[in-house]
N, C-alpha and C positions, 0 to 999 in steps of 0.2 A: 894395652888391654891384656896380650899374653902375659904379661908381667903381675899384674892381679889377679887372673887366673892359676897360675903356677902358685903366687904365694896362698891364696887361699885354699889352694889343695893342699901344699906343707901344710899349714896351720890346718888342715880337717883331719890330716895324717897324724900329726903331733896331737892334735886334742882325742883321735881315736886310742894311739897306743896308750896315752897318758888315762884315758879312763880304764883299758883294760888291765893297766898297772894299780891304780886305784880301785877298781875290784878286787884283783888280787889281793890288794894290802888288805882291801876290808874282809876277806874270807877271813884271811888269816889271822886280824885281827878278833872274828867273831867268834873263831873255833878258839883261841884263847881265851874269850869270856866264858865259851862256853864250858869248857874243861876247868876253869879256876869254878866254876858255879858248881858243877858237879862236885869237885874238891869241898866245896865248902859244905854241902849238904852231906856230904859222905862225911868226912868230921864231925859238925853238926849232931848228926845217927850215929856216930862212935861213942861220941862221950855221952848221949842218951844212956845208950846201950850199955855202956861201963858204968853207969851210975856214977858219974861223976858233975853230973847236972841232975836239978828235979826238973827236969821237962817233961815228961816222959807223953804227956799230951801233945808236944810236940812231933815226935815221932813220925805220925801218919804223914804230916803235913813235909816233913825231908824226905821222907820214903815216896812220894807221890812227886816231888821235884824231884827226884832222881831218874823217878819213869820218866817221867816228861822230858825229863833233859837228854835222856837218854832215845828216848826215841827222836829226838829232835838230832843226832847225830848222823842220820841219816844222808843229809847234806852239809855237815859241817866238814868233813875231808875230801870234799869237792877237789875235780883236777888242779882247777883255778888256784887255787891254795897250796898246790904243792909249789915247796921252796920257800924265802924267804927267811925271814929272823923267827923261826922256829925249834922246837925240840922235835918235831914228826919225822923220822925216818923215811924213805922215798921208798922202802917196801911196802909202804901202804898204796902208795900209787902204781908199783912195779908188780904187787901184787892183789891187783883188788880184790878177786874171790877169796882168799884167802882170811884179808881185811873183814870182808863184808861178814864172814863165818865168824869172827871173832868180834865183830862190833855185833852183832846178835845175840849171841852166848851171854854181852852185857846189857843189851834190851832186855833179854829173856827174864836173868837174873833181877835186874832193877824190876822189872812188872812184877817177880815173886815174892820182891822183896815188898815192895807197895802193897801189895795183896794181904801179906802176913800182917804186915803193919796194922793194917785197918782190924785184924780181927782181933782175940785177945789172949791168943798163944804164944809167951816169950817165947819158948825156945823155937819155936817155928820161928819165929821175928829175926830171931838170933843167929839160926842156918840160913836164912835167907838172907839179912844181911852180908854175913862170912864170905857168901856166894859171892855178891856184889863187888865188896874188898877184891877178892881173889879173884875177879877178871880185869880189874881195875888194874891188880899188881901184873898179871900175865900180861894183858894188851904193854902197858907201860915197857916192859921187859923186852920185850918184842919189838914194839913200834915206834916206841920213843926215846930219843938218846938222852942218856944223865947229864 
């Protein structure tokens, strides 16, 4: 009986680590979709914005994923996800307030940029966009390795 109790505690210990390994994988895994979405919406709004597509109806609709995805970052650099087969730097975890101040600056921007989108002021669209870009390149610069 001691003998089925011992193993079935390993196997409870083994199937505990193994899930909180597999959370981890899946953070990390989610903050990856997340950031490639973003990527793709920000492109998306670039080549709007350069006129290098006629979508330009399109616009609102990547400028409002960008809010969203952006405010959804909130919990994407979760502790659980530091490490792993990432590009994220461990000063995001080493420094969170610092993080948090610079993941905001790109909420802030993305909502202005959603904002402009919806209304019918290019060049408004246009510095809010730039905005967007340019916290995208800072954070990257910063937080994540090449």
């Amino acid at each position: 009986m001691r003998t089925v109790r011992t193993a079935a505690l390993a196997g409870l210990l083994l199937a505990t680590g193994m899930s909180v390994a597999w959370a981890a994988e899946g953070d990390v895994d989610y903050r990856k979709a997340t950031m490639n979405a973003i990527g793709g919406h920000l492109r998306a709004a670039a080549t709007i914005i350069q006129g290098k597509v006629p979508y330009k109806d399109d616009l609102g609709f990547h400028a409002a994923a960008l809010r969203d995805l952006a405010r959804s970052t909130e919990h994407t650099f979760d502790k659980s996800s530091a490490g792993g087969d990432t590009k994220a730097k461990k000063e995001i975890w080493d420094k969170p307030a610092e993080f948090e101040s610079v993941r905001m600056t790109f909420v802030t921007a993305a909502e202005n940029f959603a904002a402009a989108a919806a209304g019918q002021d290019e060049g408004a669209t246009r510095q809010a966009f730039a905005k967007v870009a340019e916290t995208c390149r800072s954070c990257h610069s910063t937080y994540r390795s090449q």
